[in-house]
matplotlib code that plots the C-alpha trace (Angstrom):
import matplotlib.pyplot as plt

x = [-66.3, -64.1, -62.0, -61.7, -57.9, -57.7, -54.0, -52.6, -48.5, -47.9, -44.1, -43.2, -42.0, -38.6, -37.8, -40.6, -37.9, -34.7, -36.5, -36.5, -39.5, -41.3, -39.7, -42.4, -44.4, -47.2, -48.6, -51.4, -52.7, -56.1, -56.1, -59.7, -60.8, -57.3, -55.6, -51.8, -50.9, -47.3, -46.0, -42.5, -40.5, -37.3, -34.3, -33.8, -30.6, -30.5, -29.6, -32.2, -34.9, -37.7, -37.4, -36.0, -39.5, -41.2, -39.7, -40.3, -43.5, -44.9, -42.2, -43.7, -47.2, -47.2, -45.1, -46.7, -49.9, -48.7, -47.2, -48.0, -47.9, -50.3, -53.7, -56.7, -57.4, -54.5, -55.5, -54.5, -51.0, -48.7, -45.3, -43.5, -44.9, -46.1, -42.2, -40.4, -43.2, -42.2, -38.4, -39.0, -40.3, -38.2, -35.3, -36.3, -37.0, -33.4, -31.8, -33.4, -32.4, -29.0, -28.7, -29.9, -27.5, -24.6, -25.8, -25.7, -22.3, -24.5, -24.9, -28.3, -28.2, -28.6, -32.1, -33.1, -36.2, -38.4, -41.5, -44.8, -47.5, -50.6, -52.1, -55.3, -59.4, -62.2, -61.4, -57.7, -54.7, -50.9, -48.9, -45.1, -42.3, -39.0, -38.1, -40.4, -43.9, -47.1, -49.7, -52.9, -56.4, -59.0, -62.1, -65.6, -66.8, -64.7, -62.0, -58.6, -56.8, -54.1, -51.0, -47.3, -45.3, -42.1, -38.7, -35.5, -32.0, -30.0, -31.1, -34.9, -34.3, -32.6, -34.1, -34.1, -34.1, -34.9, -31.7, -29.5, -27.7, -29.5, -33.1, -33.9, -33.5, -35.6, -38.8, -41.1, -44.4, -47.8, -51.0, -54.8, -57.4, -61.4, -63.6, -62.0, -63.7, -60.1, -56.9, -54.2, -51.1, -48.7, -45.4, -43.4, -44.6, -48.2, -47.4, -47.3, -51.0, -52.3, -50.8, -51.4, -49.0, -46.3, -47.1, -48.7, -52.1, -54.0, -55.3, -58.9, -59.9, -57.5, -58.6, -62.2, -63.5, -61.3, -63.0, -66.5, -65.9, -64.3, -67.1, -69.4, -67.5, -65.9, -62.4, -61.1, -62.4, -61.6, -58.0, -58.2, -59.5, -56.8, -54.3, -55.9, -55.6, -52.1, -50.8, -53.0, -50.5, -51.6, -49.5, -46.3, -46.0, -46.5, -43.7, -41.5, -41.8, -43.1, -46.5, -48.8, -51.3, -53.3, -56.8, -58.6, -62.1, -63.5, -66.7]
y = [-38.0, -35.2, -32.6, -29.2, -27.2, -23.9, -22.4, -18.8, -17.7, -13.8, -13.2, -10.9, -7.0, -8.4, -10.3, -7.6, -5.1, -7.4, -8.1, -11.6, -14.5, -16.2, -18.9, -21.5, -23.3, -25.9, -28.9, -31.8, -34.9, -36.7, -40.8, -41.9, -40.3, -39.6, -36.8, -35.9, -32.0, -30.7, -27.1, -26.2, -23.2, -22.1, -21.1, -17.1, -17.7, -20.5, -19.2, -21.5, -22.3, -21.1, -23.9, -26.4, -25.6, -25.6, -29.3, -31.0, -30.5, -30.8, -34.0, -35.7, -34.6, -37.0, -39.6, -40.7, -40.6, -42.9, -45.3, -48.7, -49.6, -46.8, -48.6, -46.9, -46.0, -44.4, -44.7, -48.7, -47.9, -48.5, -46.1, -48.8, -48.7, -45.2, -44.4, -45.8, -44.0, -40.8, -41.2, -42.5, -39.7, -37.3, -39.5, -39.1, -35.3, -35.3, -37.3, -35.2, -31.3, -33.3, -33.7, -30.4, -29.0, -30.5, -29.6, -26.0, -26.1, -25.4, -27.9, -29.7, -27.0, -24.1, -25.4, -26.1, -26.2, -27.4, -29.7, -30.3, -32.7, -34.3, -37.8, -37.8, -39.1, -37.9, -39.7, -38.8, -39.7, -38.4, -35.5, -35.8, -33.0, -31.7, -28.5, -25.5, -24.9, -26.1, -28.8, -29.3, -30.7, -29.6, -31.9, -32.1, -31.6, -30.6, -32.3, -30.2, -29.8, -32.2, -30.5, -30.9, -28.3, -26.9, -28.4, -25.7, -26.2, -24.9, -21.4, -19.8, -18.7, -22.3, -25.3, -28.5, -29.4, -32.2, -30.9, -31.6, -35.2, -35.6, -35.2, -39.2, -38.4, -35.4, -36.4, -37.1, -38.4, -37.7, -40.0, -38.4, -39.5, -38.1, -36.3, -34.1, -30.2, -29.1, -30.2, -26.7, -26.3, -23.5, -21.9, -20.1, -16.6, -17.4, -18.6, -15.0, -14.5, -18.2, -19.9, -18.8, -17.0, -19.3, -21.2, -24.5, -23.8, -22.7, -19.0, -19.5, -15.6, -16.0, -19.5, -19.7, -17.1, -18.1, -22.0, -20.8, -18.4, -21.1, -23.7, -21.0, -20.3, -22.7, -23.2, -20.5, -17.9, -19.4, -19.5, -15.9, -14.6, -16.6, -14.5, -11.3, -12.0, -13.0, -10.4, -7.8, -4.5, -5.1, -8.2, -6.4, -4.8, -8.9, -10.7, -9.7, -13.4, -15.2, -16.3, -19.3, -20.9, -24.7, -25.0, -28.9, -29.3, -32.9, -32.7]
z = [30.2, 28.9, 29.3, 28.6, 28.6, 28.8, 29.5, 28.7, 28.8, 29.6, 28.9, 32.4, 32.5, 33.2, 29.8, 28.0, 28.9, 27.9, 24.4, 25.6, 24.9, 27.2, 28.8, 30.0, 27.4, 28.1, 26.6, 26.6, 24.8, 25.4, 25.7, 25.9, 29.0, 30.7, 30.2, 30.2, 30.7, 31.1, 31.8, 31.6, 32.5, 31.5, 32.9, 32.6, 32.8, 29.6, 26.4, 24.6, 27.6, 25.5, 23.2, 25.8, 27.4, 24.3, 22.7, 26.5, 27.4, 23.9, 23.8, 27.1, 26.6, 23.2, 24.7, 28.0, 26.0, 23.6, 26.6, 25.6, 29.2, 30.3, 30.8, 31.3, 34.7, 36.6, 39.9, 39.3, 38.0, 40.5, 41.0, 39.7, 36.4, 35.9, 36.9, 33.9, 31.5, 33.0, 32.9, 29.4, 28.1, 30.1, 28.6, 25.1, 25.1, 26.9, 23.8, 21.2, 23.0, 23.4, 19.1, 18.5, 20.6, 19.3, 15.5, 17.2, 18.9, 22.6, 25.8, 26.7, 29.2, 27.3, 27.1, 30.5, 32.2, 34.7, 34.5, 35.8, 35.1, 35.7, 34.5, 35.2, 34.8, 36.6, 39.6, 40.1, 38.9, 39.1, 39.4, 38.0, 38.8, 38.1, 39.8, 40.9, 39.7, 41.1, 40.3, 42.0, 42.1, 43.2, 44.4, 44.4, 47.7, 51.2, 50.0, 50.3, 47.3, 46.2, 45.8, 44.2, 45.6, 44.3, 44.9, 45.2, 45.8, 48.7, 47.9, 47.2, 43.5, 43.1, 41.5, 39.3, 35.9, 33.1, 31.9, 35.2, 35.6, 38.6, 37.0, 37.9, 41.8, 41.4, 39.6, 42.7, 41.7, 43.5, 43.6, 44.3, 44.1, 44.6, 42.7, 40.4, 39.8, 38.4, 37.5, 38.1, 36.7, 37.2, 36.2, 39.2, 38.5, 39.0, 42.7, 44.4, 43.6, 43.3, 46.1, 50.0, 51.8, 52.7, 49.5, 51.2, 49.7, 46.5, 47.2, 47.2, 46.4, 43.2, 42.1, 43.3, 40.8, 38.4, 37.5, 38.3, 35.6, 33.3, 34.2, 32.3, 28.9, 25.9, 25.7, 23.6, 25.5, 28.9, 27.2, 26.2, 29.9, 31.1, 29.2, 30.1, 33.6, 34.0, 31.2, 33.5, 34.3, 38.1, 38.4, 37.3, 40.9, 42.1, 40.0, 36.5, 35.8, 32.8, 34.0, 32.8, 33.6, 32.5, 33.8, 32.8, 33.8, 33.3, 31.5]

ax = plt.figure().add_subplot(projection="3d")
ax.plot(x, y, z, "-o")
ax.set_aspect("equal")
plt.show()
């Protein structure tokens, strides 16, 4: 068994008009037939959250793949073990943003961001998270989807990141486990038009055609319709957000 990643960025209207880059960055890394993906998104309002996004998820990708401690099948990890290979690598990509700051003269959080992730084989796995985003699986079968949902602060445009002190208390990790069609990962500005009203639920019209269309193409151009979807005009009037999206189908 293996995988295939496709995953697109579209930098939104709202930085395209600033002259700013896109702010969410992705990453994964193949172990035998588990597979570690990670999306990031930076904070607009971070001086340096583009490469803050960039460094961690490319950072914790590599590192829980390379967890001594990581086994083989992750449905037999228990939290209390797959918990210290997160925070590890969290930890690490932390302790590197933290020197290159200080080269620079700028704080760790000048280069905040969120996280999500997924460790995963065909048969399930685990979702990790810091902050807003969304991970999900989707099953063989009449399964429902398996879902990590965003976590915000006291306010709606409020949320958590790797960056923050209290990162630790916030990484909330997910166990699934079934038959997996597709693994889903998204930044924030795909939610409007993949998740359900009221956000509980993947938008089946939006996501539906979307992996039967990927289950028929190779990677690089599932990666490319992936960009021409979410860097399509139409989903300007939807969100000014940086938008991306990380689609893995076990094959």
């Amino acid at each position: 068994m293996n995988w295939r990643v496709m995953a697109a960025s579209a930098t939104g209207r709202s930085h395209l008009d600033l002259g700013l880059p896109c702010q969410d960055a992705h990453a994964s890394a193949l172990v035998g037939e588990l597979l570690v993906a990670v999306l990031c998104d930076g904070a607009g309002s971070a001086a340096q959250s583009d490469a803050g996004a960039r460094h961690v998820a490319s950072s914790v990708a590599a590192a829980v793949a390379a967890a001594p401690t990581l086994g083989a099948d992750p449905l037999a990890l228990p939290v209390e073990a797959l918990r210290p290979i997160i925070e590890t690598a969290i930890a690490a990509a932390r302790e590197q943003l933290a020197a290159q700051a200080a080269a620079q003269g700028l704080c760790l959080s000048d280069y905040a961001c969120t996280l999500v992730g997924a460790l995963a084989d065909s048969r399930g796995g685990w979702f990790f998270h810091v902050g807003d985003g969304v991970a999900a699986c989707v099953f063989n079968g009449d399964l429902p989807a398996a879902l990590s949902l965003p976590a915000n602060g006291e306010y709606a445009n409020e949320t958590f990141f790797v960056t923050g002190d209290n990162w630790r208390e916030q990484l909330r990790l997910t166990r699934f486990a079934g038959a997996v069609a597709a693994l889903v990962l998204m930044s924030d500005g795909v939610q409007p038009f993949a998740m359900a009203r009221g956000g509980e639920s993947l938008f089946d019209p939006f996501i539906a055609p979307v992996l039967r269309y990927l289950g028929g193409v190779d990677t690089a151009a599932g990666s490319q319709a992936l960009h021409a979807t979410l860097a399509d005009p139409r989903t300007e009037a939807i969100t000014g957000d940086d938008k991306t999206l990380l689609i893995a189908l076990p094959v």
